[in-house]
BAFI-3210 file (N, C-alpha, C; in Angstrom, 3 decimals, decimal comma, padded with zeros to 6 digits):
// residues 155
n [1|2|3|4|5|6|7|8|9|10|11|12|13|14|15|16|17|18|19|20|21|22|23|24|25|26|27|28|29|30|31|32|33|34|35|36|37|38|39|40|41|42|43|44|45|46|47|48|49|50|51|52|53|54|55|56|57|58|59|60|61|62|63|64|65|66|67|68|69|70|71|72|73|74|75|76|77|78|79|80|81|82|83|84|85|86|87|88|89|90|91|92|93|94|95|96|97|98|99|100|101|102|103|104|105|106|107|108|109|110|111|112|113|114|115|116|117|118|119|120|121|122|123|124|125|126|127|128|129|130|131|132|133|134|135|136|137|138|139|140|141|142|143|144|145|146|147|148|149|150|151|152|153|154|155]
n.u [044,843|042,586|042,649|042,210|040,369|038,848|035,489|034,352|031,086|028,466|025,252|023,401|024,107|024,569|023,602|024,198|022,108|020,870|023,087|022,725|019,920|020,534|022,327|024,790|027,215|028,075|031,047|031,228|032,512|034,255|036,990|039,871|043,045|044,644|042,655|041,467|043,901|044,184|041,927|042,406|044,563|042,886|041,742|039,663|037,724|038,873|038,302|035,892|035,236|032,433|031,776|029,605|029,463|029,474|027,142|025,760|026,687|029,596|030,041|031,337|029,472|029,114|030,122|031,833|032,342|035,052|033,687|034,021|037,170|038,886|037,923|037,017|035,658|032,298|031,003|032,714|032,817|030,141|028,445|025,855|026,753|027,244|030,227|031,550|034,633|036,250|038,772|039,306|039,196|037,825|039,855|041,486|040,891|040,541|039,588|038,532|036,601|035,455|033,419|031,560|029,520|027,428|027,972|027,955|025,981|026,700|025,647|026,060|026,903|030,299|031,346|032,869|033,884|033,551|035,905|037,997|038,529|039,800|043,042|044,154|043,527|044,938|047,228|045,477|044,138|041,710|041,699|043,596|044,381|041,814|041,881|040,235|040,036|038,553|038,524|040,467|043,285|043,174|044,758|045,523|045,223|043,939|041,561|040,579|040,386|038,486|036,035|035,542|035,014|032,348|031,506|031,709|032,639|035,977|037,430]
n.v [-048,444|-047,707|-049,243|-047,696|-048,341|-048,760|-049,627|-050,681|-050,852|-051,845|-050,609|-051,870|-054,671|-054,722|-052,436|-049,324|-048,750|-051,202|-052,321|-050,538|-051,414|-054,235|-054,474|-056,281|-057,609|-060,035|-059,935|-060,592|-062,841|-060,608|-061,420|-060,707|-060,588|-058,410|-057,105|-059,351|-060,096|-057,003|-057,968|-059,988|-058,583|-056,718|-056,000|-056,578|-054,181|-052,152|-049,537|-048,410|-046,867|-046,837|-046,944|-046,349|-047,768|-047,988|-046,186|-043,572|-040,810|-041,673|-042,359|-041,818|-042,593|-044,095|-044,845|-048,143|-050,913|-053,104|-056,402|-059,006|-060,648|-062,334|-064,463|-068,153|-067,509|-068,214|-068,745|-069,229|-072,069|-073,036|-074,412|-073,093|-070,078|-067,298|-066,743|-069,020|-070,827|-073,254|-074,425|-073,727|-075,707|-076,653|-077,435|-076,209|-073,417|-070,538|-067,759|-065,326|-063,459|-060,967|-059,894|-056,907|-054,018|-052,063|-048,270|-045,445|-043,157|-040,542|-037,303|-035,624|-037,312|-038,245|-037,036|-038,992|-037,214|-035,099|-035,521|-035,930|-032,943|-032,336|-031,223|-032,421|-035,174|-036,149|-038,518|-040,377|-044,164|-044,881|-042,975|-042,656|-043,480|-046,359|-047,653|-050,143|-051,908|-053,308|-053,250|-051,505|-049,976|-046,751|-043,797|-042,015|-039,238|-039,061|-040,289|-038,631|-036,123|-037,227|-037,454|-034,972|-033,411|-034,889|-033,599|-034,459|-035,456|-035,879|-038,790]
n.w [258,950|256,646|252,982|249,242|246,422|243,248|242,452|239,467|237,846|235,340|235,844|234,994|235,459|238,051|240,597|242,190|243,671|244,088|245,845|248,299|249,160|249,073|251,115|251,433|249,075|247,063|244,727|242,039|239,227|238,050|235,762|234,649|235,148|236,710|238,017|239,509|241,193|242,021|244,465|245,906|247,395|248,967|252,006|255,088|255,861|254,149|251,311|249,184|245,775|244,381|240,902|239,034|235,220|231,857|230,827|229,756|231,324|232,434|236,526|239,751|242,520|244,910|247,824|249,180|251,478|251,680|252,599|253,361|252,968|250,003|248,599|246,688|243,753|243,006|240,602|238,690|238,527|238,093|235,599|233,866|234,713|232,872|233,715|234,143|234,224|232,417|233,076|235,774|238,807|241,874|244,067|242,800|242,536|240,215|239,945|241,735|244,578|246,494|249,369|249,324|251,000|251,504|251,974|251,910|249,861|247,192|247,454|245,244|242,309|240,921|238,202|235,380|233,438|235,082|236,866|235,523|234,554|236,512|237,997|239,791|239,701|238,312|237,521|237,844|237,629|236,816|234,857|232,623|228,970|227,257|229,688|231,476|233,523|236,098|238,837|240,599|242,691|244,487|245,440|248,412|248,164|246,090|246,748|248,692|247,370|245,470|246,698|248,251|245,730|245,608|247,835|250,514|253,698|254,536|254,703]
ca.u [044,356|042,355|043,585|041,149|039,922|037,593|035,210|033,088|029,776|027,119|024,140|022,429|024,380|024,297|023,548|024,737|020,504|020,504|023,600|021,704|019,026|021,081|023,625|026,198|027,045|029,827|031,867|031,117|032,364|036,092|038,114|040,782|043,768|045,264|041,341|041,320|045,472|043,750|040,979|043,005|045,454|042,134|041,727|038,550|037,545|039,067|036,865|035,559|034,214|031,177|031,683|029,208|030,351|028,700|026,359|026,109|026,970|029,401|030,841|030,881|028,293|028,735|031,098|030,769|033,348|035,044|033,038|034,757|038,649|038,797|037,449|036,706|034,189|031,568|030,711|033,630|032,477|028,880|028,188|025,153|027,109|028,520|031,406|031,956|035,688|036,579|039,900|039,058|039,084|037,972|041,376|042,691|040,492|041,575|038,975|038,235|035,781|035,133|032,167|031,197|029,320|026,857|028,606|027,238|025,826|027,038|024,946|026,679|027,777|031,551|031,175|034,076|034,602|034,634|037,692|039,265|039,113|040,543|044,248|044,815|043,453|046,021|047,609|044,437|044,459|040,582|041,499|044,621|043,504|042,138|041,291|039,416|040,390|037,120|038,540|042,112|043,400|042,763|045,700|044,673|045,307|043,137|040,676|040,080|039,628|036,745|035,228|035,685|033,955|031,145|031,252|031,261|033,870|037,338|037,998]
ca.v [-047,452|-048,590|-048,609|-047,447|-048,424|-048,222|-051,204|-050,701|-052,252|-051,179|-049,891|-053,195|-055,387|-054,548|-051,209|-048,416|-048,912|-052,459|-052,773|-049,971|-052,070|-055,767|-054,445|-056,723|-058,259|-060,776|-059,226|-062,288|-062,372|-060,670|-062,371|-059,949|-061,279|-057,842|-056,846|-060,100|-059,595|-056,485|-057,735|-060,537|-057,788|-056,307|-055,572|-055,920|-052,158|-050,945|-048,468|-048,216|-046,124|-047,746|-046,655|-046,799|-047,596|-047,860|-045,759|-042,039|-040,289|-042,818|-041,757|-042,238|-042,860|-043,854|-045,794|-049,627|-051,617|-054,578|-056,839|-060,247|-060,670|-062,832|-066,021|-068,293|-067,081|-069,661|-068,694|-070,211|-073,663|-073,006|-074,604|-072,479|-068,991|-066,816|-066,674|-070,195|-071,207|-074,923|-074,297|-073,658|-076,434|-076,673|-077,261|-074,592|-072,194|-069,485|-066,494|-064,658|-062,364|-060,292|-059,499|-055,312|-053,714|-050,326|-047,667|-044,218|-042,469|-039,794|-036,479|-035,466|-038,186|-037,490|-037,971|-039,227|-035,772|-034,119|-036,127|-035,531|-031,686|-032,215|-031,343|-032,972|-036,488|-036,474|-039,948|-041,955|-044,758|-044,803|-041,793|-043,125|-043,984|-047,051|-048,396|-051,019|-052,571|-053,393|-053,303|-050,931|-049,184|-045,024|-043,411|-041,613|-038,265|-039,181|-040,111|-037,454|-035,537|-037,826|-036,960|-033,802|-033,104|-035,609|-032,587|-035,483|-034,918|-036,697|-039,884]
ca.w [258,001|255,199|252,093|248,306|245,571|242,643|241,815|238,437|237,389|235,256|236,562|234,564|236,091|239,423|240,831|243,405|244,674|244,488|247,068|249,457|249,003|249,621|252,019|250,677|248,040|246,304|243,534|240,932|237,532|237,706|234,809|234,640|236,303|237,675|238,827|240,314|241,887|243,283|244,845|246,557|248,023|249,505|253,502|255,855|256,249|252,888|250,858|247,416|245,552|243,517|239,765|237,336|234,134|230,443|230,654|229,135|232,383|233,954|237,635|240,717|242,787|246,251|248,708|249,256|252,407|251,585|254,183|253,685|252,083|248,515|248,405|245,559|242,838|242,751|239,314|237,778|238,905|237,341|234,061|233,875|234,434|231,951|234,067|233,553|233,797|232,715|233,690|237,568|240,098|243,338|244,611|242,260|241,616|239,330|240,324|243,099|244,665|247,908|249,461|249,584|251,924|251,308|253,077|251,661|248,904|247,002|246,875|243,741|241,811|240,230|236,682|234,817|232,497|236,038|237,468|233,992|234,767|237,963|237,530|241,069|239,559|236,612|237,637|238,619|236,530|235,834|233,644|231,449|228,272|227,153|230,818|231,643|234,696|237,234|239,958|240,546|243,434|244,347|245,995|249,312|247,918|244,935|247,413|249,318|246,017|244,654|248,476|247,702|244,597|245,746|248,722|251,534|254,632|254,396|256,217]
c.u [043,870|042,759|041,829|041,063|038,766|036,840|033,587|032,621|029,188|026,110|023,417|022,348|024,046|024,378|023,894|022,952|020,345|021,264|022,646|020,772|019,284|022,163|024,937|025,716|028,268|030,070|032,236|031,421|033,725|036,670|039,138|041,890|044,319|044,219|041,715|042,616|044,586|043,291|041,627|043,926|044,042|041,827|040,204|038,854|038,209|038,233|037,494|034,835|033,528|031,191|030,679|029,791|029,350|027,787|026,434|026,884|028,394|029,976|031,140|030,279|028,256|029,894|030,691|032,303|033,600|034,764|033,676|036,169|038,279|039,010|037,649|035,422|033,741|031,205|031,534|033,469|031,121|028,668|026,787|025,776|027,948|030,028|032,089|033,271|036,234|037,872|040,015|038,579|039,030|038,521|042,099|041,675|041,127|040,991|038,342|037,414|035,671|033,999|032,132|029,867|028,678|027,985|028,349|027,313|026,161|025,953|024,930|027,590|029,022|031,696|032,799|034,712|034,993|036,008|038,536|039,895|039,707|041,948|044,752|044,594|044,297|046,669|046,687|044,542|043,411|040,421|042,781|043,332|042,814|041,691|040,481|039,161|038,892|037,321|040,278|042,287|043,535|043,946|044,828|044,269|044,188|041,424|039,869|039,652|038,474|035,773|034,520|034,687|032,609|030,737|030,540|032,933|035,036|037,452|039,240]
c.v [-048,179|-048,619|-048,043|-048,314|-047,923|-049,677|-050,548|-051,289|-051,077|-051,764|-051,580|-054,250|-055,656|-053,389|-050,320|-048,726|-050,408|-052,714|-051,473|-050,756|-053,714|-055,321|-055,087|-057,382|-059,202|-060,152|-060,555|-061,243|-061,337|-061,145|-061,541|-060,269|-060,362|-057,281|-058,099|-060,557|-058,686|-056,759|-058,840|-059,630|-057,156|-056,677|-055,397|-054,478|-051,294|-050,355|-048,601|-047,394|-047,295|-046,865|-047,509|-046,846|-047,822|-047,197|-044,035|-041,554|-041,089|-042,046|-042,655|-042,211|-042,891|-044,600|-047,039|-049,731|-053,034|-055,529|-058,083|-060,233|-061,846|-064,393|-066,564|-067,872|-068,220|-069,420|-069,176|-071,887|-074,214|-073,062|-073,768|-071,002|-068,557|-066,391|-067,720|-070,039|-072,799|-074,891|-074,335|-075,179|-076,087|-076,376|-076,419|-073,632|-070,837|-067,509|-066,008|-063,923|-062,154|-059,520|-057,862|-055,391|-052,060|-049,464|-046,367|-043,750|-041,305|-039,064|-035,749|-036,483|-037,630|-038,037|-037,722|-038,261|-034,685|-034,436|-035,911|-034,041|-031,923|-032,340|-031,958|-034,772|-037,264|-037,764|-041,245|-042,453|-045,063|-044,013|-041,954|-043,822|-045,408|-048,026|-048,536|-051,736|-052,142|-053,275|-052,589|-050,392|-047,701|-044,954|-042,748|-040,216|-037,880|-039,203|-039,008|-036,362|-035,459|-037,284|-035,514|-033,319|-033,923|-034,761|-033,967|-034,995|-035,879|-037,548|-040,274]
c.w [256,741|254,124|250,321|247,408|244,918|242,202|240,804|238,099|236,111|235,543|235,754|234,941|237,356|239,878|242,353|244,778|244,576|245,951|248,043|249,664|250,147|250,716|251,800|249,705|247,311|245,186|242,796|239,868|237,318|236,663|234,038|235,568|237,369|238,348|239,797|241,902|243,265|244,310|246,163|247,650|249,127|251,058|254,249|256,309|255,233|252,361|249,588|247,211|244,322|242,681|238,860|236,164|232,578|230,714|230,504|229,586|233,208|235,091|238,692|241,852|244,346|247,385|249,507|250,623|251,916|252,920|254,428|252,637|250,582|249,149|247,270|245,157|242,669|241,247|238,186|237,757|238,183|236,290|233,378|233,093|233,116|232,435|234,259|233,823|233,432|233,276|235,132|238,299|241,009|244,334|244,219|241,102|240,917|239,591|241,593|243,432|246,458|247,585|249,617|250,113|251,458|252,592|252,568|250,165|248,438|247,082|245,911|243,389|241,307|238,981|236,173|234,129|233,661|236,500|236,005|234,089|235,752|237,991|238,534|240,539|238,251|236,660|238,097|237,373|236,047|234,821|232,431|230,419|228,027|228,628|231,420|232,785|235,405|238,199|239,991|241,885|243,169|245,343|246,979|248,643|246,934|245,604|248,188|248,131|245,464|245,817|248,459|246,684|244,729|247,161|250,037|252,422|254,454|255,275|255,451]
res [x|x|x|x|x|x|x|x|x|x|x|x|x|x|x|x|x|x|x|x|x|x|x|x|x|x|x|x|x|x|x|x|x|x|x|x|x|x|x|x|x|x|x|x|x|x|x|x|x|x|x|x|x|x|x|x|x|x|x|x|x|x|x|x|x|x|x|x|x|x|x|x|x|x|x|x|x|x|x|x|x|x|x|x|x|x|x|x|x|x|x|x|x|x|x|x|x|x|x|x|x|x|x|x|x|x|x|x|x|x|x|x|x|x|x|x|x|x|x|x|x|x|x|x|x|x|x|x|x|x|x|x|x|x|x|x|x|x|x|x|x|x|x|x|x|x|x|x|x|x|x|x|x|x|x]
***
Protein backbone atom coordinates (compact mmCIF):
# COMPACT_ATOMS: atom_id res chain seq x y z
CA UNK A 1 0.00 0.00 0.00
CA UNK A 2 1.50 3.20 -0.81
CA UNK A 3 1.99 5.52 1.54
CA UNK A 4 1.36 10.08 0.89
CA UNK A 5 2.71 12.93 0.78
CA UNK A 6 2.90 16.55 -0.18
CA UNK A 7 5.93 17.87 -2.25
CA UNK A 8 5.90 21.85 -2.83
CA UNK A 9 7.54 23.93 -5.56
CA UNK A 10 6.75 27.07 -7.07
CA UNK A 11 5.24 27.25 -10.22
CA UNK A 12 8.77 29.32 -11.24
CA UNK A 13 10.75 26.88 -10.21
CA UNK A 14 9.43 23.99 -11.54
CA UNK A 15 5.91 23.44 -12.55
CA UNK A 16 2.79 20.99 -12.27
CA UNK A 17 3.04 21.47 -16.69
CA UNK A 18 6.57 21.19 -16.87
CA UNK A 19 6.55 17.57 -15.07
CA UNK A 20 3.41 16.52 -17.55
CA UNK A 21 5.51 17.73 -19.98
CA UNK A 22 9.11 15.88 -18.60
CA UNK A 23 7.49 12.85 -17.13
CA UNK A 24 9.97 12.75 -14.40
CA UNK A 25 11.89 14.60 -12.70
CA UNK A 26 14.67 14.74 -9.64
CA UNK A 27 13.57 16.63 -6.57
CA UNK A 28 16.97 18.90 -6.45
CA UNK A 29 17.56 21.48 -3.97
CA UNK A 30 15.91 20.04 -0.50
CA UNK A 31 18.04 21.64 2.37
CA UNK A 32 15.71 21.03 5.06
CA UNK A 33 16.83 18.15 7.04
CA UNK A 34 13.25 16.75 8.11
CA UNK A 35 12.04 17.40 4.14
CA UNK A 36 15.04 15.65 3.30
CA UNK A 37 14.37 12.62 6.52
CA UNK A 38 11.07 12.44 4.61
CA UNK A 39 12.04 11.98 1.37
CA UNK A 40 14.59 9.25 2.34
CA UNK A 41 11.69 7.29 4.21
CA UNK A 42 9.96 7.47 0.69
CA UNK A 43 8.65 4.10 -1.21
CA UNK A 44 8.60 3.20 -5.08
CA UNK A 45 4.81 3.72 -5.88
CA UNK A 46 4.12 6.31 -3.08
CA UNK A 47 1.94 9.35 -4.11
CA UNK A 48 2.17 13.03 -3.93
CA UNK A 49 0.35 15.53 -4.28
CA UNK A 50 2.21 18.39 -6.37
CA UNK A 51 1.68 21.73 -4.35
CA UNK A 52 2.14 24.91 -5.67
CA UNK A 53 3.41 27.25 -3.41
CA UNK A 54 4.19 31.23 -3.48
CA UNK A 55 2.04 32.24 -5.56
CA UNK A 56 -1.42 34.19 -4.92
CA UNK A 57 -3.61 31.13 -5.29
CA UNK A 58 -1.30 28.40 -3.87
CA UNK A 59 -2.87 24.62 -3.93
CA UNK A 60 -2.84 21.75 -5.14
CA UNK A 61 -2.56 20.83 -8.37
CA UNK A 62 -2.08 17.38 -9.41
CA UNK A 63 -0.48 13.96 -8.35
CA UNK A 64 3.23 13.11 -9.15
CA UNK A 65 4.77 8.96 -8.17
CA UNK A 66 7.85 8.65 -6.51
CA UNK A 67 9.68 6.81 -9.53
CA UNK A 68 13.15 6.13 -8.00
CA UNK A 69 13.85 5.97 -3.84
CA UNK A 70 16.51 8.87 -2.45
CA UNK A 71 19.67 9.11 -3.87
CA UNK A 72 22.32 11.70 -3.59
CA UNK A 73 21.48 15.33 -4.73
CA UNK A 74 24.00 16.13 -7.28
CA UNK A 75 23.53 19.72 -6.64
CA UNK A 76 25.30 19.74 -3.47
CA UNK A 77 28.53 18.74 -5.22
CA UNK A 78 28.06 21.69 -7.84
CA UNK A 79 30.11 24.74 -7.30
CA UNK A 80 27.99 26.40 -9.85
CA UNK A 81 24.49 25.55 -8.03
CA UNK A 82 22.72 27.51 -5.60
CA UNK A 83 22.31 24.45 -3.79
CA UNK A 84 25.88 24.25 -3.33
CA UNK A 85 26.90 22.40 -0.08
CA UNK A 86 30.74 22.55 0.90
CA UNK A 87 30.03 20.42 3.60
CA UNK A 88 28.82 17.32 1.34
CA UNK A 89 31.20 14.66 0.17
CA UNK A 90 30.95 12.13 -2.15
CA UNK A 91 31.39 9.54 0.42
CA UNK A 92 29.12 11.48 2.75
CA UNK A 93 26.80 13.26 1.16
CA UNK A 94 24.47 15.24 3.25
CA UNK A 95 21.33 15.76 0.69
CA UNK A 96 19.10 13.78 -0.95
CA UNK A 97 16.57 13.64 -3.66
CA UNK A 98 14.04 11.22 -5.38
CA UNK A 99 12.98 11.10 -8.65
CA UNK A 100 8.81 11.91 -9.29
CA UNK A 101 6.86 10.75 -11.82
CA UNK A 102 3.56 12.72 -13.59
CA UNK A 103 0.70 10.76 -12.50
CA UNK A 104 -2.53 13.03 -12.94
CA UNK A 105 -3.88 16.32 -13.02
CA UNK A 106 -6.23 17.90 -10.97
CA UNK A 107 -9.52 19.28 -12.60
CA UNK A 108 -10.04 21.55 -9.70
CA UNK A 109 -7.05 22.52 -8.13
CA UNK A 110 -7.45 22.53 -4.00
CA UNK A 111 -6.47 25.84 -2.97
CA UNK A 112 -4.91 26.20 0.33
CA UNK A 113 -7.98 28.54 1.98
CA UNK A 114 -10.13 25.52 0.72
CA UNK A 115 -8.31 22.74 2.82
CA UNK A 116 -8.37 25.34 5.67
CA UNK A 117 -12.29 25.19 5.50
CA UNK A 118 -12.21 21.65 5.51
CA UNK A 119 -12.96 20.67 9.14
CA UNK A 120 -11.85 17.02 8.15
CA UNK A 121 -8.18 18.49 7.24
CA UNK A 122 -7.72 20.13 10.76
CA UNK A 123 -4.41 18.12 11.56
CA UNK A 124 -2.62 18.25 8.12
CA UNK A 125 0.46 19.78 8.77
CA UNK A 126 0.55 21.96 5.49
CA UNK A 127 -2.09 23.96 7.41
CA UNK A 128 -0.41 24.53 11.04
CA UNK A 129 0.88 27.75 11.21
CA UNK A 130 4.06 28.92 10.18
CA UNK A 131 4.85 25.77 7.86
CA UNK A 132 7.29 25.44 5.63
CA UNK A 133 8.40 22.08 5.20
CA UNK A 134 8.79 20.98 1.15
CA UNK A 135 8.33 17.95 1.38
CA UNK A 136 5.95 16.29 4.59
CA UNK A 137 3.82 13.38 4.75
CA UNK A 138 -0.44 13.33 4.11
CA UNK A 139 -2.23 10.87 6.26
CA UNK A 140 -4.51 8.50 4.14
CA UNK A 141 -7.61 9.94 5.51
CA UNK A 142 -6.30 13.40 4.64
CA UNK A 143 -5.77 12.02 1.34
CA UNK A 144 -8.69 10.87 0.23
CA UNK A 145 -10.11 14.29 1.26
CA UNK A 146 -7.69 16.39 -1.01
CA UNK A 147 -9.13 13.64 -3.85
CA UNK A 148 -12.13 14.56 -2.90
CA UNK A 149 -12.39 18.16 -3.20
CA UNK A 150 -10.12 17.93 -6.41
CA UNK A 151 -13.55 15.57 -7.27
CA UNK A 152 -11.09 12.65 -8.58
CA UNK A 153 -12.06 8.86 -7.38
CA UNK A 154 -10.22 7.46 -4.23
CA UNK A 155 -7.32 5.13 -4.58
Amino acid sequence: MPRYWLMKTEPSAYSFEQLKHDGTTPWTGVRSFQARNNMLEMRLGDLALFYHSSIAEPAAVGICTIAKTAYPDFTQFDRTSEYFDARAKTDKPIWFMVDVAFAEEFSHPVTLARMREEPRLVGMPLLRRNQRLSVQPVMPHEWKVVLELANLAIR
